[in-house]
N, C-alpha and C positions, 0 to 999 in steps of 0.2 A: 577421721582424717588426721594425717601426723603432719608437722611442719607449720612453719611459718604462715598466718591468713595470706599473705600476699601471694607466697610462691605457692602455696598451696592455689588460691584463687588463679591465679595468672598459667599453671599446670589445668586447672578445669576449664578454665578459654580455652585453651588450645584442646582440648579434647572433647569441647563440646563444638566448637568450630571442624575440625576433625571430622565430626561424624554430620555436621549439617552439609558440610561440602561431599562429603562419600554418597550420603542419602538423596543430596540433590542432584547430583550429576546423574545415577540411577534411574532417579525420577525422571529425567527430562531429557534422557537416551530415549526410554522405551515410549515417551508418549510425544518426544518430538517424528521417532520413525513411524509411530501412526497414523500421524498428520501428515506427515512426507506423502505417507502412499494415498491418502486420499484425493491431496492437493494435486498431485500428479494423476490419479485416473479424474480427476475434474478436467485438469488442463488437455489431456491427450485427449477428453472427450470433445471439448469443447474446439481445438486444432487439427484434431484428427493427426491427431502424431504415432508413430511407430516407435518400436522397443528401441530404436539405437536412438532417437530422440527423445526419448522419455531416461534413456541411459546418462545422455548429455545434460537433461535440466535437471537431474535428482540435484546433486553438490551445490546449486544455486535455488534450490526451493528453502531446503534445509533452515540459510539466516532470514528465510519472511516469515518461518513457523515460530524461532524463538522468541520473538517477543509478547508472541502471545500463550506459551507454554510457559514460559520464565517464573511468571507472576501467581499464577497457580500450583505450581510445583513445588517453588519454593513456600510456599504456606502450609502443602503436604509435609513436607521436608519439618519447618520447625515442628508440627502437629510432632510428628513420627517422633526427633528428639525429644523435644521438649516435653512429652508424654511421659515417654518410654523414663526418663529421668526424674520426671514428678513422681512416675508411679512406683520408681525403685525407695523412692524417698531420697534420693540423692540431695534435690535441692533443701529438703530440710537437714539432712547434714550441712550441706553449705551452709547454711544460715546458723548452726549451731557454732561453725567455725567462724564467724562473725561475715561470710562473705553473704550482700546482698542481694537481692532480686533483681535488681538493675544491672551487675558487674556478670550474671550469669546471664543476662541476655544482650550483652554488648554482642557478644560473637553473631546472633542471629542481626542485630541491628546493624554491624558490622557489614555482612554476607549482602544484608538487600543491601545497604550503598551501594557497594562495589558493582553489583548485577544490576543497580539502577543506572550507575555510567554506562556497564556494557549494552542493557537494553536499548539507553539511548546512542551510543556506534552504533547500535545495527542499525536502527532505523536511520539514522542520520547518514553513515556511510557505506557501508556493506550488502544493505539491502538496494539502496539504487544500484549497484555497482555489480548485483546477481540479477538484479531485473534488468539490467540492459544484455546482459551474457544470455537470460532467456528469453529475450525478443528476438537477439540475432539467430537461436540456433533455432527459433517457431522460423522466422522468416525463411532461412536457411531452407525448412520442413516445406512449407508454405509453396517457394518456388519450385522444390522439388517436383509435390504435389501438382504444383499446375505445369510442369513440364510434363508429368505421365497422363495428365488429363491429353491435353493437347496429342500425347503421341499417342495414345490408346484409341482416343474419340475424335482428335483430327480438331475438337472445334471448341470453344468454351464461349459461354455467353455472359450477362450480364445486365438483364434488361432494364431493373432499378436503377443504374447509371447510366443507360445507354450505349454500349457498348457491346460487338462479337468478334471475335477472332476463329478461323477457320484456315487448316495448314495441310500443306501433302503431306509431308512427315515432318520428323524432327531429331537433328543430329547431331550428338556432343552439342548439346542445350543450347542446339543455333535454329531457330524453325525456317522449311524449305517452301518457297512459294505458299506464302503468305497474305490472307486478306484480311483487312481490318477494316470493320462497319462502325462508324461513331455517329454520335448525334451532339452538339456544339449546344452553349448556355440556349440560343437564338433558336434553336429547335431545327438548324439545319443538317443535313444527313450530308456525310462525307463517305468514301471508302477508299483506301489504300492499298496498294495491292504491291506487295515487295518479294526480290528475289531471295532476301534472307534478311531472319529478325532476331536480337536476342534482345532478352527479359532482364531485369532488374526490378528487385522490389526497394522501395524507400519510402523506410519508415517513420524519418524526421515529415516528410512530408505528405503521409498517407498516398503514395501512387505505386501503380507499375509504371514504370518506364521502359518505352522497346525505343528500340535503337534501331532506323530499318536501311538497309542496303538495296541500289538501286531500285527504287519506289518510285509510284504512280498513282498521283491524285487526283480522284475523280469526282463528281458531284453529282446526286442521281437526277436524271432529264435534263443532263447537259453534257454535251458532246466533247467537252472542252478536258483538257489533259494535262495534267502538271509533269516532266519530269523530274526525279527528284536521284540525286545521287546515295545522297545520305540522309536522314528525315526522321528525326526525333517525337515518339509519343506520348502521351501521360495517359494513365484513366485510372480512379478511385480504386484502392485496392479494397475486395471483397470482402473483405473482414476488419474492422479497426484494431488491428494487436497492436499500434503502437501507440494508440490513444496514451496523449500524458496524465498522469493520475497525479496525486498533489504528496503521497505519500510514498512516491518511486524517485522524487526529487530532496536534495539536501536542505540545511536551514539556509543555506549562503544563494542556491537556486529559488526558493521559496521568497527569498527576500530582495532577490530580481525581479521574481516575474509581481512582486505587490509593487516595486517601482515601475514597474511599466506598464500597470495595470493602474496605477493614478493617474501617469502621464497620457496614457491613453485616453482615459475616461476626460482629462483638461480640455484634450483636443477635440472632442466629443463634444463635450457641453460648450464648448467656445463654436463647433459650429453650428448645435442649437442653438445659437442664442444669434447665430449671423443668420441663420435662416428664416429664423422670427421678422426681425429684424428688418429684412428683406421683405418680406411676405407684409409686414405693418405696411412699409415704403409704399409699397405698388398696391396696396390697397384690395391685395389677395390674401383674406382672411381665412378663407376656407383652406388653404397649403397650410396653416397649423395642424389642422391633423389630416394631413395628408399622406401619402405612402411614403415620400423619402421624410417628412419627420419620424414617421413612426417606425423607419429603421433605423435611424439614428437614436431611437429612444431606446429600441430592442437589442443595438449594440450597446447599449450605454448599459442597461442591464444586465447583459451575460457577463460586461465588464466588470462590474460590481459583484455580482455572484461569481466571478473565477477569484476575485481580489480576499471577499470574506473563504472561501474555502481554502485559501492558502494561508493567512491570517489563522484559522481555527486548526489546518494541519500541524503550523509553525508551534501553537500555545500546546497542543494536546501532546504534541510528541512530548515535550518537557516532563507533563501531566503523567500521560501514560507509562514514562521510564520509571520517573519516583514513583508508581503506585508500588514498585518492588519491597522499597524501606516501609510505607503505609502495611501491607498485608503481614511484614514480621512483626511489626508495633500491635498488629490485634493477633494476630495467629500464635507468638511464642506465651504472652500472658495467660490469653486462654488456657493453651493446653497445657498452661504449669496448675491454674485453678481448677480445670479436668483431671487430676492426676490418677484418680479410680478409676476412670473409662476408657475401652479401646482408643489408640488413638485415628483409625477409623473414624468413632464416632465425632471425635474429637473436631477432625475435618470434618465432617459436613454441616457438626452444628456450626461450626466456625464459616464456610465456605458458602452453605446455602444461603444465608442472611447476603452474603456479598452478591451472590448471583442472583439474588431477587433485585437487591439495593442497587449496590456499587455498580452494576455494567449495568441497568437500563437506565440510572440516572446521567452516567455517562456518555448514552447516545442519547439521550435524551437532549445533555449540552452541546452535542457533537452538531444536531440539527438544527435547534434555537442559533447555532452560533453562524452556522451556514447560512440563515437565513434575514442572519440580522438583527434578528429580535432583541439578542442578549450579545455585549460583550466577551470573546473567545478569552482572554487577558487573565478574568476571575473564572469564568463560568468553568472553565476547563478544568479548574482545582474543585470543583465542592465533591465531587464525588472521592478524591483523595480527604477532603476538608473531612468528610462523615467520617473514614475511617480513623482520621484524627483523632475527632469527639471519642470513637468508639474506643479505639486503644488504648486513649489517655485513663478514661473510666474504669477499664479492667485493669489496666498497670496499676493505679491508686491500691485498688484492690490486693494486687498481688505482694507490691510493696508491704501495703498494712498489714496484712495479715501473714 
């Protein structure tokens, strides 16, 4: 090498950086579009979606696959450099020109920073913001689907909720003479009988919603007759797609709903403690465990369990973005101490120890922390922590020698 160590060194950054960004972006084209097509014959399995709806959710699958492609890729990516470079002997020129082990792996330790921000936008903002784009175009599917049900078969049922609907036909997505059979919390049976109804699915509040025109409510073994001009219905929609998941929500969402998941729970235990209370007074012992204590203990629970699942979503996304910068800290040293070997092999001795380690320890935190056992705060870092110890170890290494 001719020139100056600096510009010499500060010319091999940039060209080692160069080819980690050419070799990653490669990597994680071809194995983010593999994931694409799987996630999507998952999802059209599981919605029963058609090719122009499966057309519509590819562009919003795309940012829920990267962060789990990111972190692997790019430890392919250093392997590949940092091999390929060991095994020219480049970096032992480098080091003849006095540039160090450490100044030749800024670029990789560089790359994970930067891809540890972007990991965490995605999941922080990109990824809620393509998961609400493919709920509305499922819904979208959803009510299609059950307008050709209806015009096909005339009738849909739904007996787990209670509920059938049965129509003469159905025109420009208005259905014509219209019966609706429901059964109420109390177990009583209604039916509605309308000369025109239309659908609406809502997802904030898991229902269908029909909307009915000139209606008629009746009660079975009673004579008695409502008319109704206009006459609004709900019933559970057959499928939960809009179920909130804690990882399709931001940190600023996450750290609402842990506020009103304490607040909740305040008012909770303030009215077990009125019911106690109450129950000591009158000298009815037995209403401590009684049915309305024990759903206010069952709410008080789900409370606490939605509260730590949001709490261990809030710590792991941090966790899981940095594991970016973690996997260059053990993957670039390595494969500069592998410099004989493919660097294939390079990755898997590198990768397999992680994929034993690193991700079952990590769900392993993911569950202790849902559950309460262990603090989400720490627990969520030890599996970044291992790759610490691990990287630090082989760097020494690479360093000294």
């Amino acid at each position: 090498m001719i020139g100056h160590p600096r510009s010499t060194m500060k010319l091999l950054q940039r060209y080692i950086l160069g080819e980690l960004i050419r070799v990653f972006l490669l990597l994680v084209i071809v194995l983010t579009v593999m994931l694409v097509f799987v996630g999507l014959f998952r999802e059209a399995t599981e919605q029963g979606l058609g090719v122009v709806q499966i057309l519509q959710i590819m562009p919003f699958v795309v940012p829920s696959m990267l962060p789990f492609t990111i972190p692997a890729t790019l430890l392919l990516a250093v392997c590949v450099v940092y091999g390929r470079i060991s095994g020219d002997l480049e970096v032992t020129a480098a080091k003849a020109a006095g540039i160090s082990a450490m100044e030749l792996l800024f670029p990789a330790f560089l790359l994970g920073s930067l891809l540890a921000v972007g990991s965490f936008s995605l999941t922080n903002y990109v990824i809620p913001w393509a998961v609400g784009n493919i709920e509305r175009i499922v819904t979208q599917a959803m009510e299609d689907i059950f307008y050709d049900v209806l015009s096909t078969q005339h009738s849909f049922s739904d007996p787990g909720n209670g509920y059938s609907i049965t129509v003469h036909d159905v025109k420009d997505r208005t259905l014509l003479d219209a019966m609706f059979c429901y059964r109420m919390e109390n177990h009583q049976q209604y039916m509605v009988r309308a000369q025109a109804a239309r659908i609406r699915f809502d997802l904030e509040r898991q229902q269908i919603q029909l909307l009915l025109k000139n209606a008629t409510l009746t009660r079975p073994g009673s004579t008695e007759a409502g008319e109704l001009d206009r006459y609004e219905l709900s019933f559970p929609l057959p499928q939960a797609i809009g179920k909130e998941k804690a990882r399709h929500l931001t940190i600023e969402d996450l750290r609402v709903r842990i506020h009103e998941c304490l607040e909740e729970r305040g008012l909770i235990q303030q009215q077990v403690r009125q019911e106690a209370a109450l129950a000591l007074l009158t000298g009815e012992v037995h209403q401590l465990k009684g049915e309305a204590m024990e759903n206010l203990r069952g709410l008080e629970a789900r409370n606490l369990s939605n509260e730590r699942r949001f709490r261990t979503e809030t710590h792991s996304r941090f966790a899981m973005a940095s594991s970016c910068l973690f996997f260059t800290l053990v993957g670039g040293p390595f494969s500069m101490l592998q410099a004989r070997r493919q660097f294939i092999t390079s990755f898997i001795m590198c990768f397999l120890p992680i994929l034993v380690i690193y991700y079952p320890v990590m769900f392993l935190m993911l569950n202790l922390s849902k559950t309460g056992t262990i603090e989400p705060w720490w627990s969520m870092w030890v599996p970044n922590f291992i790759l610490l110890v691990v990287g630090l170890a082989v760097l020494r290494r690479v360093v000294k020698h």
